[in-house]
CHARMM-style PDB file with segment names, atoms N, HN, CA, C and O in Angstrom:
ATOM      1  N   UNK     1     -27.165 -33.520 108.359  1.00  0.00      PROA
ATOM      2  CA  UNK     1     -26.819 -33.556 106.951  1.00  0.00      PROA
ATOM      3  C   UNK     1     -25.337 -33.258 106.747  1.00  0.00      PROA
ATOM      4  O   UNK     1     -24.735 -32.507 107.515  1.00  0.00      PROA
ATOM      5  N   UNK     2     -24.747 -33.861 105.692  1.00  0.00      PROA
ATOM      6  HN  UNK     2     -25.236 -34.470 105.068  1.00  0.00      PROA
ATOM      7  CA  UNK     2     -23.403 -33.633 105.622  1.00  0.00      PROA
ATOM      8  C   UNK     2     -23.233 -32.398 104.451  1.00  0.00      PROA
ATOM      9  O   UNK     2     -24.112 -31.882 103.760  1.00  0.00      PROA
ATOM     10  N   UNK     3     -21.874 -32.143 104.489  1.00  0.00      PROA
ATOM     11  HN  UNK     3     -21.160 -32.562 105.050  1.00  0.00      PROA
ATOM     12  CA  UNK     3     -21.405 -31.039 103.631  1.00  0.00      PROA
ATOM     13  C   UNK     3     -21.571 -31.618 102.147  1.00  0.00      PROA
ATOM     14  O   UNK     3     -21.322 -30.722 101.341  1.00  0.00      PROA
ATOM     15  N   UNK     4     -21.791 -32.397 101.746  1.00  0.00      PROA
ATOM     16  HN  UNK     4     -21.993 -33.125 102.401  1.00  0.00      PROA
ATOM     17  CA  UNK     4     -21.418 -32.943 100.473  1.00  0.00      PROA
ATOM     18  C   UNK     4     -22.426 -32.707  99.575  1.00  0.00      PROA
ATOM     19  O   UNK     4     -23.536 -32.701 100.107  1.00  0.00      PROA
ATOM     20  N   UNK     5     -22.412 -32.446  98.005  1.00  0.00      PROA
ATOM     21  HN  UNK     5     -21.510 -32.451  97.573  1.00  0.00      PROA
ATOM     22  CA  UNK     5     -23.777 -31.985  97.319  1.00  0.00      PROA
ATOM     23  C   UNK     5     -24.494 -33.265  96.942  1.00  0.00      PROA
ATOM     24  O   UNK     5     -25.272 -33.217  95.990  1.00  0.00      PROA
ATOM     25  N   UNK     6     -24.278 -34.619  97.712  1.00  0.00      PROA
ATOM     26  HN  UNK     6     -23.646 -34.658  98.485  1.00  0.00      PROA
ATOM     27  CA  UNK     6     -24.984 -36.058  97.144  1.00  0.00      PROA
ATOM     28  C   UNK     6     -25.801 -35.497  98.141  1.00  0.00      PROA
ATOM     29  O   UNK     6     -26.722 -34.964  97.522  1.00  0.00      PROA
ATOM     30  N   UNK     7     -25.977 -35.315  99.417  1.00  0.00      PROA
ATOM     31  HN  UNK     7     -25.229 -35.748  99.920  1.00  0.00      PROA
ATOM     32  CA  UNK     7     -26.358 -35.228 100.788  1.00  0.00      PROA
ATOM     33  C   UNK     7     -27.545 -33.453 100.319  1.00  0.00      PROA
ATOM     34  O   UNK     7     -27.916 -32.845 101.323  1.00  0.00      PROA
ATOM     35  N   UNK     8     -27.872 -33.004  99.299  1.00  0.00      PROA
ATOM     36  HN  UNK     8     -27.571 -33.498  98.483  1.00  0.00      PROA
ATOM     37  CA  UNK     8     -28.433 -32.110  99.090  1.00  0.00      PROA
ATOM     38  C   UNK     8     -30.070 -32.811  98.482  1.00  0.00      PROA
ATOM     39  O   UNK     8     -30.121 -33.960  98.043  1.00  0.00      PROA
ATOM     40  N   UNK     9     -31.050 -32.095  98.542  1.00  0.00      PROA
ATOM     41  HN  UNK     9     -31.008 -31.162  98.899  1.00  0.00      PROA
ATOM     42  CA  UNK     9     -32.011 -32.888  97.911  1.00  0.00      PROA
ATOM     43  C   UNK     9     -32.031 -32.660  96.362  1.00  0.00      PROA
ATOM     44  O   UNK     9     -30.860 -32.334  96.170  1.00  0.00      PROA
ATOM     45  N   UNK    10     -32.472 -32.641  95.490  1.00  0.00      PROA
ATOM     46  HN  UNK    10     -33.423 -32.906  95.647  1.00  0.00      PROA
ATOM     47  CA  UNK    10     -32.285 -32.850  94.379  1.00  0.00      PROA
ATOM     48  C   UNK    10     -33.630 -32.479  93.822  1.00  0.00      PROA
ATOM     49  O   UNK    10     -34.226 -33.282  93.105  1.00  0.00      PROA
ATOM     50  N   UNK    11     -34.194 -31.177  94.147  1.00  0.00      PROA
ATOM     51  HN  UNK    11     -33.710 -30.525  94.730  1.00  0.00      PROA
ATOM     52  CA  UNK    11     -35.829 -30.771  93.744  1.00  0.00      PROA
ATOM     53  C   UNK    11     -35.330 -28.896  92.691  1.00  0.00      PROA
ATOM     54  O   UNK    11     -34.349 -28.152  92.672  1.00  0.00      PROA
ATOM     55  N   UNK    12     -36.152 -28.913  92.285  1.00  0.00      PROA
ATOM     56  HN  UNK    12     -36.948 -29.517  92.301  1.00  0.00      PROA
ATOM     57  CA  UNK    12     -36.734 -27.876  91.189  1.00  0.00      PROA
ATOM     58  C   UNK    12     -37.772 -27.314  91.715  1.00  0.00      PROA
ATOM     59  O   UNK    12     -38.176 -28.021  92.638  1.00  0.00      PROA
ATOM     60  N   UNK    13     -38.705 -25.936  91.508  1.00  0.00      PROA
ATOM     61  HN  UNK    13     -38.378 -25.362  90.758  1.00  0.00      PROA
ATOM     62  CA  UNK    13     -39.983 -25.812  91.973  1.00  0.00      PROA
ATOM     63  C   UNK    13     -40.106 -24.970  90.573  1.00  0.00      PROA
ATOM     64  O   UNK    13     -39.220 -24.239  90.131  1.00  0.00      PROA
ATOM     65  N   UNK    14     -41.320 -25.203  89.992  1.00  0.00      PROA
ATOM     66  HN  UNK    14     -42.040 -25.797  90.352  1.00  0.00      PROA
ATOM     67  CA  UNK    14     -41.439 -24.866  88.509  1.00  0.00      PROA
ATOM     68  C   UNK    14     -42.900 -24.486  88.442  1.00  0.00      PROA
ATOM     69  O   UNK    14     -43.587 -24.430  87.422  1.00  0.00      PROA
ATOM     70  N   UNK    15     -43.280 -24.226  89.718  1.00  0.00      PROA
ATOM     71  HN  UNK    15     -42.722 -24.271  90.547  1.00  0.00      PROA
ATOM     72  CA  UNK    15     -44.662 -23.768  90.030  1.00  0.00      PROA
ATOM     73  C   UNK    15     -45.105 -22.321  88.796  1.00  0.00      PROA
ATOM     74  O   UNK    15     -46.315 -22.180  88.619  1.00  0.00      PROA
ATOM     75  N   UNK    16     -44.550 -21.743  88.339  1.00  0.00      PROA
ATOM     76  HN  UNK    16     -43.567 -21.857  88.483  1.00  0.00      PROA
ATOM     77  CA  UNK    16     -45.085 -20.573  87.329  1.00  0.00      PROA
ATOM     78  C   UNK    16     -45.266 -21.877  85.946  1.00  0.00      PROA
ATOM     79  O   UNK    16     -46.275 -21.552  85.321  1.00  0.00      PROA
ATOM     80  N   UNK    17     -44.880 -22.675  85.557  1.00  0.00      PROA
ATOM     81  HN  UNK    17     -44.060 -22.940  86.065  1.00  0.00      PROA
ATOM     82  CA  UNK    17     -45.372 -23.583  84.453  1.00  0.00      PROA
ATOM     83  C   UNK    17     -46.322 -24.324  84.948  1.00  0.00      PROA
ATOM     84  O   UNK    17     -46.372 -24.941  86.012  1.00  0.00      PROA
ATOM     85  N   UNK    18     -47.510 -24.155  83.600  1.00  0.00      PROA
ATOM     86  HN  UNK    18     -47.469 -23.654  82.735  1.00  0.00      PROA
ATOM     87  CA  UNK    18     -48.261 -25.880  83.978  1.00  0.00      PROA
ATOM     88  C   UNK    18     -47.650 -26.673  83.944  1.00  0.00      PROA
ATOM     89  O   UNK    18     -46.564 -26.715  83.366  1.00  0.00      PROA
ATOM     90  N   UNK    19     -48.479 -28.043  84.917  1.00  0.00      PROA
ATOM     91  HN  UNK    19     -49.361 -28.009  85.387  1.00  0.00      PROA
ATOM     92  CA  UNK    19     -48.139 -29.338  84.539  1.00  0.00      PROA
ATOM     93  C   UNK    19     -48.415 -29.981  82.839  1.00  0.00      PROA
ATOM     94  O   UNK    19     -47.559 -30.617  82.225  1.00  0.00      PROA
ATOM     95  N   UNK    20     -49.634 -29.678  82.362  1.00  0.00      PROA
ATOM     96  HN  UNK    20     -50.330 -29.160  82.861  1.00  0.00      PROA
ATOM     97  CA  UNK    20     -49.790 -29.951  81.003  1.00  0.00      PROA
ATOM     98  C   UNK    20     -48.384 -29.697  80.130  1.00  0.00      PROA
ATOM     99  O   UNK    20     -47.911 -30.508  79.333  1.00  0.00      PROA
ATOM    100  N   UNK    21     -47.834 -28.412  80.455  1.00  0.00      PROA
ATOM    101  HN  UNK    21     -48.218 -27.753  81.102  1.00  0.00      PROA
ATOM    102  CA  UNK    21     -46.896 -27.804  79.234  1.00  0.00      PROA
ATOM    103  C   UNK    21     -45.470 -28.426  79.860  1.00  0.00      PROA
ATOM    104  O   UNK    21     -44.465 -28.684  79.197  1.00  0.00      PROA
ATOM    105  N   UNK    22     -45.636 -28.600  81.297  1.00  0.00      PROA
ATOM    106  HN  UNK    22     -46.452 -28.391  81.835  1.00  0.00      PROA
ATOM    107  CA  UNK    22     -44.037 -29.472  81.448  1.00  0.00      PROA
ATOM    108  C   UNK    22     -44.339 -31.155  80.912  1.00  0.00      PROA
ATOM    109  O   UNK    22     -43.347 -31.821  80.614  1.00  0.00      PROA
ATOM    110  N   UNK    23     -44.991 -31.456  80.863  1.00  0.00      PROA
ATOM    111  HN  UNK    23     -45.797 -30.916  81.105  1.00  0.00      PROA
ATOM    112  CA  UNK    23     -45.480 -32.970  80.713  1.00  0.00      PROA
ATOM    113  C   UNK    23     -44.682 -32.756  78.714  1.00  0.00      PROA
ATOM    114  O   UNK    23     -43.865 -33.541  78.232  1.00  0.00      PROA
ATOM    115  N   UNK    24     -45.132 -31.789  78.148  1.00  0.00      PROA
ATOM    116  HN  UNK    24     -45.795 -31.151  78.540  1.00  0.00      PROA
ATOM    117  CA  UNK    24     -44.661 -31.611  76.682  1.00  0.00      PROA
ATOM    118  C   UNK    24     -43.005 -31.235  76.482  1.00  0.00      PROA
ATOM    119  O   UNK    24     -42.301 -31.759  75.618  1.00  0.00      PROA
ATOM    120  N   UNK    25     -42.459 -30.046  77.627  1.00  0.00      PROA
ATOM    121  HN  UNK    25     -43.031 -29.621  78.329  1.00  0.00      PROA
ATOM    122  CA  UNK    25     -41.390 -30.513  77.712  1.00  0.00      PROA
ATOM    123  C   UNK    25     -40.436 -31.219  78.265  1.00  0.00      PROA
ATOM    124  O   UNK    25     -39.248 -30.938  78.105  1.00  0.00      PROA
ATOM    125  N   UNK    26     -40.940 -32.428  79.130  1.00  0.00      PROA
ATOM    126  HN  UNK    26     -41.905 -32.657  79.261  1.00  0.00      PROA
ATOM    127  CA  UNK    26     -40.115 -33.493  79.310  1.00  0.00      PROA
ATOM    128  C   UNK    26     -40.346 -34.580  78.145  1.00  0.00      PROA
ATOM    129  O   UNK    26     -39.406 -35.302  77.815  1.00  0.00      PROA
ATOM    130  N   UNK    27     -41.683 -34.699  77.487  1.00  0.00      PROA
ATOM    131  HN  UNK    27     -42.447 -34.113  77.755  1.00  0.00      PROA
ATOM    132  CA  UNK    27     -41.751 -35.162  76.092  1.00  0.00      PROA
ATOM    133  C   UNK    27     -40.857 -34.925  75.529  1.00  0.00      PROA
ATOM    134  O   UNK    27     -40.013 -35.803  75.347  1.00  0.00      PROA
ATOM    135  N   UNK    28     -40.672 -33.517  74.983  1.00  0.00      PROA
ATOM    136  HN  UNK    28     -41.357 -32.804  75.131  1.00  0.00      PROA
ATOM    137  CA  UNK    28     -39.407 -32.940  74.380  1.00  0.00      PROA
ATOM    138  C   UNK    28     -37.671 -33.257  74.530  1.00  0.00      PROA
ATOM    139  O   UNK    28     -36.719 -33.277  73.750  1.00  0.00      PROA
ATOM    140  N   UNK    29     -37.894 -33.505  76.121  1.00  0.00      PROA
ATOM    141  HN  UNK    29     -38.668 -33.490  76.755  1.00  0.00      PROA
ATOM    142  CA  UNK    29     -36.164 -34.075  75.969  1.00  0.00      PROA
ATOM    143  C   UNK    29     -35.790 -34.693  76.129  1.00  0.00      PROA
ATOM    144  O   UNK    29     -34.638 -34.792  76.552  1.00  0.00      PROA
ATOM    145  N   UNK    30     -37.091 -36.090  75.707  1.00  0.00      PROA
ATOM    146  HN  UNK    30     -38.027 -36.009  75.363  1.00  0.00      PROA
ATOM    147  CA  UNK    30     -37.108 -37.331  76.221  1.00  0.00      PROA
ATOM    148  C   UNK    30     -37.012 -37.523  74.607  1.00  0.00      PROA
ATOM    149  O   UNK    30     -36.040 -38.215  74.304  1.00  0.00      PROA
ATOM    150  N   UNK    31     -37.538 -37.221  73.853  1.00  0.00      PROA
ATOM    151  HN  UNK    31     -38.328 -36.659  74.099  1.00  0.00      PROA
ATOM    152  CA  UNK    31     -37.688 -37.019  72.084  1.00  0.00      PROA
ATOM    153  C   UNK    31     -35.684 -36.465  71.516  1.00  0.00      PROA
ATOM    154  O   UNK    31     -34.917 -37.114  70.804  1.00  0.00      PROA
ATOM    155  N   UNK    32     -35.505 -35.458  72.016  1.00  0.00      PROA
ATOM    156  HN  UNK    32     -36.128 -34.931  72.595  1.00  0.00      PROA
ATOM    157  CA  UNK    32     -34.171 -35.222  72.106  1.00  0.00      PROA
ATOM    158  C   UNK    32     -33.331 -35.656  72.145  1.00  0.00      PROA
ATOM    159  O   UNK    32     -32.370 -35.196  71.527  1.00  0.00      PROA
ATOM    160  N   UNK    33     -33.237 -36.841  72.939  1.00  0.00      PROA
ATOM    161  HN  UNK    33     -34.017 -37.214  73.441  1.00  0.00      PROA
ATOM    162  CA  UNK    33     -32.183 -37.918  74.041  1.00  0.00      PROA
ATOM    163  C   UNK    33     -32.515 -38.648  73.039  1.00  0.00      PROA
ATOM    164  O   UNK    33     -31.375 -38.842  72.618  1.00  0.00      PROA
ATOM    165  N   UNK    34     -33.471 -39.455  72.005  1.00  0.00      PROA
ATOM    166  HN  UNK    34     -34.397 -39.297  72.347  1.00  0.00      PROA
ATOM    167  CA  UNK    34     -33.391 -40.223  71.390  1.00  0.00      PROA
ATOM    168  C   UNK    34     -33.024 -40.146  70.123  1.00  0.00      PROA
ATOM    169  O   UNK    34     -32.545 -41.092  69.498  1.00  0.00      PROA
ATOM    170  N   UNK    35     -33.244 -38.911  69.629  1.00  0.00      PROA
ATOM    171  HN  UNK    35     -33.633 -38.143  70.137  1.00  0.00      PROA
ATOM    172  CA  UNK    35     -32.609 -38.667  68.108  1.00  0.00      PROA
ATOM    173  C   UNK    35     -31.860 -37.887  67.712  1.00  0.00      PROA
ATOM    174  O   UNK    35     -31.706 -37.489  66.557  1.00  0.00      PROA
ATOM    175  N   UNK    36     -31.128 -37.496  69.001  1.00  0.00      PROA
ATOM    176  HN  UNK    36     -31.253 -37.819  69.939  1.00  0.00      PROA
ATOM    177  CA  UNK    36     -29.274 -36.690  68.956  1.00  0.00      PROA
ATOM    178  C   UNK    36     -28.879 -37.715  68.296  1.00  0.00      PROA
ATOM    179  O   UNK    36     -29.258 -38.853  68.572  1.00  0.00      PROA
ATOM    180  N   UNK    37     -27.870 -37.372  67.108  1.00  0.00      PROA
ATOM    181  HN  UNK    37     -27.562 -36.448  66.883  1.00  0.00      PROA
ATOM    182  CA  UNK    37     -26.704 -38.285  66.959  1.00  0.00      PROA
ATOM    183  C   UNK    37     -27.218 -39.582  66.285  1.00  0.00      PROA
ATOM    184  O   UNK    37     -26.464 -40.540  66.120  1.00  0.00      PROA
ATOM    185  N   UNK    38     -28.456 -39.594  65.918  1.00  0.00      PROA
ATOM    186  HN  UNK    38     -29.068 -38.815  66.052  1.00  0.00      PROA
ATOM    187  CA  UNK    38     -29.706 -40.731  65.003  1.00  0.00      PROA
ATOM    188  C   UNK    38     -29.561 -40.877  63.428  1.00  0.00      PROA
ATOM    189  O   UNK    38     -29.667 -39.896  62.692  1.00  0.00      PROA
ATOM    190  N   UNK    39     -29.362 -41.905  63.045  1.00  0.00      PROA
ATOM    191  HN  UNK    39     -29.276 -42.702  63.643  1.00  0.00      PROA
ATOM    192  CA  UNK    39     -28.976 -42.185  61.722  1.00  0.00      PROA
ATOM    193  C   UNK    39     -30.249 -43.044  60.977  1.00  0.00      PROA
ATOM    194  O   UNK    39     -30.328 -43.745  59.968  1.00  0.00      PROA
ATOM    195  N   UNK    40     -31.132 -42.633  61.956  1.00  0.00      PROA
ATOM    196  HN  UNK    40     -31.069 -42.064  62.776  1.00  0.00      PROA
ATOM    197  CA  UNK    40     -32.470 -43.115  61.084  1.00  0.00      PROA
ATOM    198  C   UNK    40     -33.137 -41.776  61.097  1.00  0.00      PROA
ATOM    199  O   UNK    40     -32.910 -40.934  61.965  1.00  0.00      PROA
ATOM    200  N   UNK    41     -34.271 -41.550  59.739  1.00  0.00      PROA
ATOM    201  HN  UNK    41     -34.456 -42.234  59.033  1.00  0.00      PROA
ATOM    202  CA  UNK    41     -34.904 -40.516  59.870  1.00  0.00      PROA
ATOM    203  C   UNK    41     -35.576 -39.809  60.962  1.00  0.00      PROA
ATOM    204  O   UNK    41     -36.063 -40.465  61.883  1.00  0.00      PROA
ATOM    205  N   UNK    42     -35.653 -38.426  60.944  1.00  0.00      PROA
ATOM    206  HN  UNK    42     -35.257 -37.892  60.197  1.00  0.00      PROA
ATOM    207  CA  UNK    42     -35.748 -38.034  62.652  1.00  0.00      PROA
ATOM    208  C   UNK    42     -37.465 -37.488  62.183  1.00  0.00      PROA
ATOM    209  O   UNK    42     -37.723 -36.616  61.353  1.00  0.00      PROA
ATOM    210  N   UNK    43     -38.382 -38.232  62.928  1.00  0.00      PROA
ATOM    211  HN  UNK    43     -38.172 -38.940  63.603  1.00  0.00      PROA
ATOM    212  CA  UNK    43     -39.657 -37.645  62.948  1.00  0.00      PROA
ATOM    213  C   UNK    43     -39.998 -36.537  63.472  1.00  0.00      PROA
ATOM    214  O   UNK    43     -39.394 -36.165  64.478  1.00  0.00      PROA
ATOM    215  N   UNK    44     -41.364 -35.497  62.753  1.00  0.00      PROA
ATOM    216  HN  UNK    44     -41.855 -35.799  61.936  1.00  0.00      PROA
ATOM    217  CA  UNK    44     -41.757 -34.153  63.424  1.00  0.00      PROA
ATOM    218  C   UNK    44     -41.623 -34.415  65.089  1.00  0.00      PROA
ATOM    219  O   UNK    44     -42.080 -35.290  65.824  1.00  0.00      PROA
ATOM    220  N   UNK    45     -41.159 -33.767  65.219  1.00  0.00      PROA
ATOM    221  HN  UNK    45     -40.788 -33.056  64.622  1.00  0.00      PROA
ATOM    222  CA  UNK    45     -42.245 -33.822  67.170  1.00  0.00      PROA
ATOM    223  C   UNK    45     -43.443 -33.001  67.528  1.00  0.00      PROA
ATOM    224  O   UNK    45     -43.472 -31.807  67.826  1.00  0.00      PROA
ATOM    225  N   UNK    46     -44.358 -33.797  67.449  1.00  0.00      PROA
ATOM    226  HN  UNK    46     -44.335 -34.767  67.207  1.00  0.00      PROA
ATOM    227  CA  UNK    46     -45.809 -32.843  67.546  1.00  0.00      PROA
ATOM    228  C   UNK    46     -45.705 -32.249  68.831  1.00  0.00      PROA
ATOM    229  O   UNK    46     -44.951 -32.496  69.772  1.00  0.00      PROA
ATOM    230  N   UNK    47     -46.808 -31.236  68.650  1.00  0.00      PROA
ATOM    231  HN  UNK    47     -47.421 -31.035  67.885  1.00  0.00      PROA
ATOM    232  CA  UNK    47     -46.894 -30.307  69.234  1.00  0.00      PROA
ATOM    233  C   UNK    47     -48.618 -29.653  68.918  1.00  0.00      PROA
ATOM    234  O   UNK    47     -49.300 -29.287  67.962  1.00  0.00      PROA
ATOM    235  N   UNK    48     -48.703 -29.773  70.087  1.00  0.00      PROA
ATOM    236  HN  UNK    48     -48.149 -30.070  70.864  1.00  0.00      PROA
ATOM    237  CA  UNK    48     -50.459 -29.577  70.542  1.00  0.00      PROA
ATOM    238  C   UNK    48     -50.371 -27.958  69.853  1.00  0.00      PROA
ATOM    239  O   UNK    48     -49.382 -27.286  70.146  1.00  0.00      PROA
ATOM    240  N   UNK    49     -51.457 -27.350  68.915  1.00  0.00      PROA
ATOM    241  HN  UNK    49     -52.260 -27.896  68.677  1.00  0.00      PROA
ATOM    242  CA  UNK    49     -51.286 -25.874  68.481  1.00  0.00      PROA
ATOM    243  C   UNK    49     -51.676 -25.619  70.019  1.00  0.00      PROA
ATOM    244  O   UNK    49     -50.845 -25.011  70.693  1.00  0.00      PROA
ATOM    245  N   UNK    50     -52.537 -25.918  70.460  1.00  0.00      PROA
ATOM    246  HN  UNK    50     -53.213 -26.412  69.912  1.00  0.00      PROA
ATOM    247  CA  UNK    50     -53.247 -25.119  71.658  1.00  0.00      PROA
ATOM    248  C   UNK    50     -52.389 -24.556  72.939  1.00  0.00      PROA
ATOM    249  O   UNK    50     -52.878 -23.727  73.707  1.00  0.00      PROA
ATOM    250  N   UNK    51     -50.956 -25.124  73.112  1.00  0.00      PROA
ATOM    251  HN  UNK    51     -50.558 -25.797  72.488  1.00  0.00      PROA
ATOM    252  CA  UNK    51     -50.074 -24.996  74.034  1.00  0.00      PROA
ATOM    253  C   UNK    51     -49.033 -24.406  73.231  1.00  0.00      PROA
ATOM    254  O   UNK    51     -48.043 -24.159  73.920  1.00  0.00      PROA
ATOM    255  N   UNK    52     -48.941 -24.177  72.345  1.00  0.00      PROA
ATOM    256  HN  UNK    52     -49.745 -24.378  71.786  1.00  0.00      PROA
ATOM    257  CA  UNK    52     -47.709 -23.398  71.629  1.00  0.00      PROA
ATOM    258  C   UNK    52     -47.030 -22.083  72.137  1.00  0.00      PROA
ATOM    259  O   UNK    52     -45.851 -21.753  72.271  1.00  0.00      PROA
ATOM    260  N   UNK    53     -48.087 -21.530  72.342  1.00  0.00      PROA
ATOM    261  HN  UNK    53     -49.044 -21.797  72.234  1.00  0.00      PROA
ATOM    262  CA  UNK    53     -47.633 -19.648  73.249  1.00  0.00      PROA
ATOM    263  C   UNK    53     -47.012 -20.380  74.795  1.00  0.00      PROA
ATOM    264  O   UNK    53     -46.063 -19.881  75.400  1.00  0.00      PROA
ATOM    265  N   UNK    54     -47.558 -21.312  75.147  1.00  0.00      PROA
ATOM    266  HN  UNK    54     -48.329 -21.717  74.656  1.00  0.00      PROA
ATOM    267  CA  UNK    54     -47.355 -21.493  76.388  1.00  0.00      PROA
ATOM    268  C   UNK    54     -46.075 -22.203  76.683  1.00  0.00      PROA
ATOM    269  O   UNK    54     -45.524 -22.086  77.777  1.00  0.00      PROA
ATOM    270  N   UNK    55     -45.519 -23.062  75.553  1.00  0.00      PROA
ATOM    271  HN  UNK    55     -45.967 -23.157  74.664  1.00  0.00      PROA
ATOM    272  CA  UNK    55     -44.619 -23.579  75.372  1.00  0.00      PROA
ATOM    273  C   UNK    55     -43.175 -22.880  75.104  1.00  0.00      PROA
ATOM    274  O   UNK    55     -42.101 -23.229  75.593  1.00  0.00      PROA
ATOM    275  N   UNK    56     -43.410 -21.841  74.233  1.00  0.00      PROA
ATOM    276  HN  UNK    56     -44.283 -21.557  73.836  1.00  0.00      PROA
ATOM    277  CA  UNK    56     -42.645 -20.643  74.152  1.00  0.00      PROA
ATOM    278  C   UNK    56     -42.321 -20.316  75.103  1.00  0.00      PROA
ATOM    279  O   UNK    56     -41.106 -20.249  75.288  1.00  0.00      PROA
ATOM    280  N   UNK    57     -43.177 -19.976  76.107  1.00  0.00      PROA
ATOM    281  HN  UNK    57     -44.164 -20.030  75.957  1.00  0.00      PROA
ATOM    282  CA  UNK    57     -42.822 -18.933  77.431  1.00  0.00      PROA
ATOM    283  C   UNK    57     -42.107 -19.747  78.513  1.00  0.00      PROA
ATOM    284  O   UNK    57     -41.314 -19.412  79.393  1.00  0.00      PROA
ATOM    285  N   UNK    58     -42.710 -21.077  78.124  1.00  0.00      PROA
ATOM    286  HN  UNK    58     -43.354 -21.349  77.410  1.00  0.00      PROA
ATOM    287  CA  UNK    58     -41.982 -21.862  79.478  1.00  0.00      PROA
ATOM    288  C   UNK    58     -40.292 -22.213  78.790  1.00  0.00      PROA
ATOM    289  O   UNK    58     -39.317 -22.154  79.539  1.00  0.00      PROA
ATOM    290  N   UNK    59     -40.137 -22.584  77.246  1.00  0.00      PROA
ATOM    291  HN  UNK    59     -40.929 -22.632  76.637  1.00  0.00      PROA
ATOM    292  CA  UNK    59     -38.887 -22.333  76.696  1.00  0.00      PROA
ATOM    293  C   UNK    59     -38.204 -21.400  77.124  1.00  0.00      PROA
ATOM    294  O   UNK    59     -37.141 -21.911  77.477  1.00  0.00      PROA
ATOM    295  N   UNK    60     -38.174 -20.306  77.309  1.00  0.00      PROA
ATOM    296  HN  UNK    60     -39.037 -19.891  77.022  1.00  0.00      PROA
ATOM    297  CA  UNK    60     -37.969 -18.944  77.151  1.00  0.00      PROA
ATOM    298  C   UNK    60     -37.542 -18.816  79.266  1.00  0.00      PROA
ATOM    299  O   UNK    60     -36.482 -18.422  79.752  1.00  0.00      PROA
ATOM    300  N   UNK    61     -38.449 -19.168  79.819  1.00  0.00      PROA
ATOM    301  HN  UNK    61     -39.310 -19.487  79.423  1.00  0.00      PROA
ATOM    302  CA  UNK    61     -37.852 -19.563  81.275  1.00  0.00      PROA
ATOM    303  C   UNK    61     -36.882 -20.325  81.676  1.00  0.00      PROA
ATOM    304  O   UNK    61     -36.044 -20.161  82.562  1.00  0.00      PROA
ATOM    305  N   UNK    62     -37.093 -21.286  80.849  1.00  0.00      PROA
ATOM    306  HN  UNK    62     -37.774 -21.419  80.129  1.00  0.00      PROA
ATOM    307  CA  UNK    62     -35.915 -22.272  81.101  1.00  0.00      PROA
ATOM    308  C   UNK    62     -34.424 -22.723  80.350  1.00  0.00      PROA
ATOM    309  O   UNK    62     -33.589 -23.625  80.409  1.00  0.00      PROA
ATOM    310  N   UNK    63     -34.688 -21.484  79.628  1.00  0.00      PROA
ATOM    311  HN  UNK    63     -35.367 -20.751  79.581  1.00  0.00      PROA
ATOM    312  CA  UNK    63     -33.276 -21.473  79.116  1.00  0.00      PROA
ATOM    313  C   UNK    63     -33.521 -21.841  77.835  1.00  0.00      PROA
ATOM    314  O   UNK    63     -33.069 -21.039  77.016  1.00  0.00      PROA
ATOM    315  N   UNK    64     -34.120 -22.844  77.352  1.00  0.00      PROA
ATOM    316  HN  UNK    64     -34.486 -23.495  78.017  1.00  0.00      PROA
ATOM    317  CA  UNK    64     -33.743 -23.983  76.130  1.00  0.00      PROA
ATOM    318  C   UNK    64     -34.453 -23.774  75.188  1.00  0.00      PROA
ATOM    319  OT1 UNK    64     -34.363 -24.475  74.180  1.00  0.00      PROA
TER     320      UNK     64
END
C-alpha cells in the first residue's frame, strides 16, 4: 500500500446504530442535498414517530 490517503480504504463502522435508523439518516441527507439552496417549496421530511428517540441519539453521535 502506498503512503497516499486515495490508497486508504474508505469505511466507517457505525455498529452502535441500527440499520433501520441509518437507512433514515442517509434519507435525511439525501433530503438535505436536495433542498439546500431550493427555490421551490421545501416539503416536511417525515419521520417514523417510532424511531424518533433513536434518531436523536444516533444525531447526537454523529455530530449533526
Amino acid at each position: 500500500p502506498g503512503q497516499y490517503s486515495e490508497s486508504q480504504p474508505n469505511e466507517i463502522y457505525l455498529k452502535d446504530i441500527p440499520s433501520h435508523v441509518l437507512i433514515n439518516v442517509c434519507r435525511y441527507f439525501a433530503y438535505k442535498a436536495k433542498y439546500t439552496n431550493s427555490s421551490i417549496d421545501i416539503p416536511e421530511f417525515p419521520i417514523d414517530i417510532q424511531v424518533v428517540l433513536e434518531l436523536l441519539v444516533a444525531s447526537d453521535f454523529l455530530d449533526c
